[in-house]
DODRENKOL-952175 format. One record per atom (N, C-alpha, C): residue number from 1; atom name; y, z, x. Coordinates in nm, 3 decimals. Layout:
REM DODRENKOL-952175
  seq  atom       c2       c3       c1
  NUM    CA        Y        Z        X
...
REM end
This chain:
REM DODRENKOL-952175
  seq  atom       c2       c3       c1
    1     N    0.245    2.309   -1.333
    1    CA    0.179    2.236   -1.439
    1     C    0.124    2.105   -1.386
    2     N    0.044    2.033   -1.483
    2    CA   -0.033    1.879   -1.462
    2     C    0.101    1.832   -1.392
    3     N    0.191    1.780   -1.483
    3    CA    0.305    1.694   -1.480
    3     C    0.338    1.730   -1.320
    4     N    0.367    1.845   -1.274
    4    CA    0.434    1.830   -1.145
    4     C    0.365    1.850   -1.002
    5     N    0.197    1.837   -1.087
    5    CA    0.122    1.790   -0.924
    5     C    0.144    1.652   -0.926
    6     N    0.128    1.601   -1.049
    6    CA    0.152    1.453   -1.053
    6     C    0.286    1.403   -0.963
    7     N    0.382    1.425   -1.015
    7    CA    0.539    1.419   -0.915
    7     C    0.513    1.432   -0.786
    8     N    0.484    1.582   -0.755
    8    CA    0.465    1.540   -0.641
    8     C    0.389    1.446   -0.563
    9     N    0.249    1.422   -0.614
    9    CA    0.159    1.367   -0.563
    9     C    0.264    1.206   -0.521
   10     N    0.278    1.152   -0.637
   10    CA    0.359    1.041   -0.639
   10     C    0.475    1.031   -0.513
   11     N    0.537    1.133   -0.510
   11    CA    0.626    1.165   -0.423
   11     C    0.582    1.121   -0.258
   12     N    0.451    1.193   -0.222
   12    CA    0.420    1.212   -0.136
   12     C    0.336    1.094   -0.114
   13     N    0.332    0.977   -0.183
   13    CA    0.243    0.867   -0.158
   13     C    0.360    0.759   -0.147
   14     N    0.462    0.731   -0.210
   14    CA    0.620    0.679   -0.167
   14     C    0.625    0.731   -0.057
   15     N    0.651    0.852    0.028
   15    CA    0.659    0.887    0.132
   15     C    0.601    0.813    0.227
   16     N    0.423    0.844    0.192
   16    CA    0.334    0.778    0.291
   16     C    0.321    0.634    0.302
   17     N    0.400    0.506    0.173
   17    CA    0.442    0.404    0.193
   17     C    0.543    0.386    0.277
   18     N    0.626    0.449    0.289
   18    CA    0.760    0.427    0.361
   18     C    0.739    0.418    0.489
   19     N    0.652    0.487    0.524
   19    CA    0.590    0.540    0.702
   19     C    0.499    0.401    0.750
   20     N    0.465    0.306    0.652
   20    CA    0.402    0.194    0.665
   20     C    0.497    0.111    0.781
   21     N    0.419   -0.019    0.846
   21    CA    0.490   -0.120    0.901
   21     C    0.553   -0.165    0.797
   22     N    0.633   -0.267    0.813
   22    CA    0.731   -0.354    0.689
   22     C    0.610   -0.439    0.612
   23     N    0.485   -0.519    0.712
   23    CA    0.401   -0.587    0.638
   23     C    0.329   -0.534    0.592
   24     N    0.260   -0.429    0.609
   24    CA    0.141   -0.358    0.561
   24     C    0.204   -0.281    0.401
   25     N    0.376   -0.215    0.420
   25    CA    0.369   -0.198    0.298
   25     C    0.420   -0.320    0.170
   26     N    0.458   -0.435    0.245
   26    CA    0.513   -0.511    0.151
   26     C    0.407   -0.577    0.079
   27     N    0.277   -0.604    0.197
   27    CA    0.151   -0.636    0.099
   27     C    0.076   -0.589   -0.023
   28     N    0.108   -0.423    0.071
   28    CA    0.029   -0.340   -0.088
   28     C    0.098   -0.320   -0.150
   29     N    0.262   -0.354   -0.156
   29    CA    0.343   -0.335   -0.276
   29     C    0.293   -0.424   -0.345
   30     N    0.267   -0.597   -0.284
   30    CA    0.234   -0.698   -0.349
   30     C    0.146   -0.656   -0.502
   31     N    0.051   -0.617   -0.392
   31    CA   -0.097   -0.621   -0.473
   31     C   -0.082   -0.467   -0.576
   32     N   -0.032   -0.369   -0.558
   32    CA   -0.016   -0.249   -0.633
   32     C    0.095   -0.307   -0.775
   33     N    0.213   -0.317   -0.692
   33    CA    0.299   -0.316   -0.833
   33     C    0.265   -0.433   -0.928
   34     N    0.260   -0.570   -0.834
   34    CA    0.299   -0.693   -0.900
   34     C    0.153   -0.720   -0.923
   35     N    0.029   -0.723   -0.871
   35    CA   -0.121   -0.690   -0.929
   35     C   -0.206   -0.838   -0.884
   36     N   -0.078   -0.902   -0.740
   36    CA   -0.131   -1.012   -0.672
   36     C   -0.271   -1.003   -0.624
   37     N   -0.308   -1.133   -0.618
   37    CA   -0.427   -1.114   -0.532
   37     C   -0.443   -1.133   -0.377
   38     N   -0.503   -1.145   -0.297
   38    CA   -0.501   -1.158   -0.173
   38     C   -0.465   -1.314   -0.153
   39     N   -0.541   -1.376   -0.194
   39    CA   -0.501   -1.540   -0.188
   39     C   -0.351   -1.570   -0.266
   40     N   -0.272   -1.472   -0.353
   40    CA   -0.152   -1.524   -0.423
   40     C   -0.017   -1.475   -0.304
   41     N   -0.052   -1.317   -0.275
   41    CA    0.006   -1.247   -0.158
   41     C   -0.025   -1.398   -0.010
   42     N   -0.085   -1.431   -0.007
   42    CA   -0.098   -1.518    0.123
   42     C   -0.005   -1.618    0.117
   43     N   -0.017   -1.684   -0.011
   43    CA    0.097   -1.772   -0.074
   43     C    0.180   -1.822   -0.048
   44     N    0.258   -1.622   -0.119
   44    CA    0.340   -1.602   -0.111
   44     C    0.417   -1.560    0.025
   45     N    0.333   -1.496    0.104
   45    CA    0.431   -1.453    0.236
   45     C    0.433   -1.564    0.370
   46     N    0.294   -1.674    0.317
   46    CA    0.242   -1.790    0.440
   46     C    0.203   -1.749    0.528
   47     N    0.131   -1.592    0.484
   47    CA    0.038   -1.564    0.569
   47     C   -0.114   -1.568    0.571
   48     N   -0.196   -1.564    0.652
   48    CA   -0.341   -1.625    0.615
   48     C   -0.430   -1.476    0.530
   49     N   -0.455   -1.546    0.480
   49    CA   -0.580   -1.468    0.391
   49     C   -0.625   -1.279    0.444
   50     N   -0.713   -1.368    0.569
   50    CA   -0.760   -1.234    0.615
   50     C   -0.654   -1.147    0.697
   51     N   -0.534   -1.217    0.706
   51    CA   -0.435   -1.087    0.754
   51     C   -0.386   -1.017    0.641
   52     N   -0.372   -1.080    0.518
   52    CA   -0.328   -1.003    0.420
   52     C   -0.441   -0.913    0.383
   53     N   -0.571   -0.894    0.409
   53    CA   -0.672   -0.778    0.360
   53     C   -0.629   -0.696    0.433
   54     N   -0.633   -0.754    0.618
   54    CA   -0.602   -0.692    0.710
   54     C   -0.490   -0.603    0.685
   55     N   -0.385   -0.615    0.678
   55    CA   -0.284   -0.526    0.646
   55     C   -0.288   -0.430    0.522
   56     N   -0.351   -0.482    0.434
   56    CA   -0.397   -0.391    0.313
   56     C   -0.502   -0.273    0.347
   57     N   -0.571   -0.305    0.415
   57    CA   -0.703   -0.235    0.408
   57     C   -0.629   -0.103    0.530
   58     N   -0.585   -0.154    0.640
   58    CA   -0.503   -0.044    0.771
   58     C   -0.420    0.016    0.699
   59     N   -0.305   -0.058    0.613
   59    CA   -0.204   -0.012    0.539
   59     C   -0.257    0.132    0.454
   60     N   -0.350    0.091    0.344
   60    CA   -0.454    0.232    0.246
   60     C   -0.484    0.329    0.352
   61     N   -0.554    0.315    0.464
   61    CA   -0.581    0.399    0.547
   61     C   -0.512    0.491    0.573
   62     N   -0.409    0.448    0.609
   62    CA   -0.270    0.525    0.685
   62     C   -0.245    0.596    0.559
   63     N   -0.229    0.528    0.450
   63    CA   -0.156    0.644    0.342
   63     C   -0.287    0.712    0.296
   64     N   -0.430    0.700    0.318
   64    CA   -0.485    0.820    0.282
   64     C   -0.476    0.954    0.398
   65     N   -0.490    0.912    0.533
   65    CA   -0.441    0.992    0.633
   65     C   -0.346    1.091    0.572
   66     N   -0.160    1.050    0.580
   66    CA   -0.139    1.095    0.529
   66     C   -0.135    1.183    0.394
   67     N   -0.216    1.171    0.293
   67    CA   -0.235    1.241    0.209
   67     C   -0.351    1.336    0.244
   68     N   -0.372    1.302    0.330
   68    CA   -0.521    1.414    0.347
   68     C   -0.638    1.390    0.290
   69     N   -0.654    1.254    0.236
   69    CA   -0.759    1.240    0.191
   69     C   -0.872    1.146    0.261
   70     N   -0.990    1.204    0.288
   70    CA   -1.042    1.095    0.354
   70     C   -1.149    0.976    0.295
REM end
């Protein structure tokens, strides 16, 4: 059914977070769960700006890889 491509899907994108570096997924946790922005995430971790895209943008990559999506 809908409901359990959904699960999985979900499943398998937690997965493909987990497989992240520690920064790349703690950024896009930033910006996914908590709905930071790049300048609030910078802030917050005292890291500069364009490393926090930086890690966001490599970070998405990797988990579309893994999902197979390109």
């Amino acid at each position: 059914t809908e409901r359990v491509e959904v699960e999985d899907e979900a499943a398998r994108a937690t997965a493909a977070l987990n497989e992240l570096r520690d920064e790349e997924r703690r950024v896009i946790q930033m910006a996914v769960y908590s709905g930071l922005t790049h300048e609030e995430i910078a802030a917050a971790t005292g890291l500069p700006v364009g490393t926090v895209k930086t890690h966001i943008r490599r970070g998405l990559i990797r988990v579309r890889e893994r999902l197979g999506h390109t």
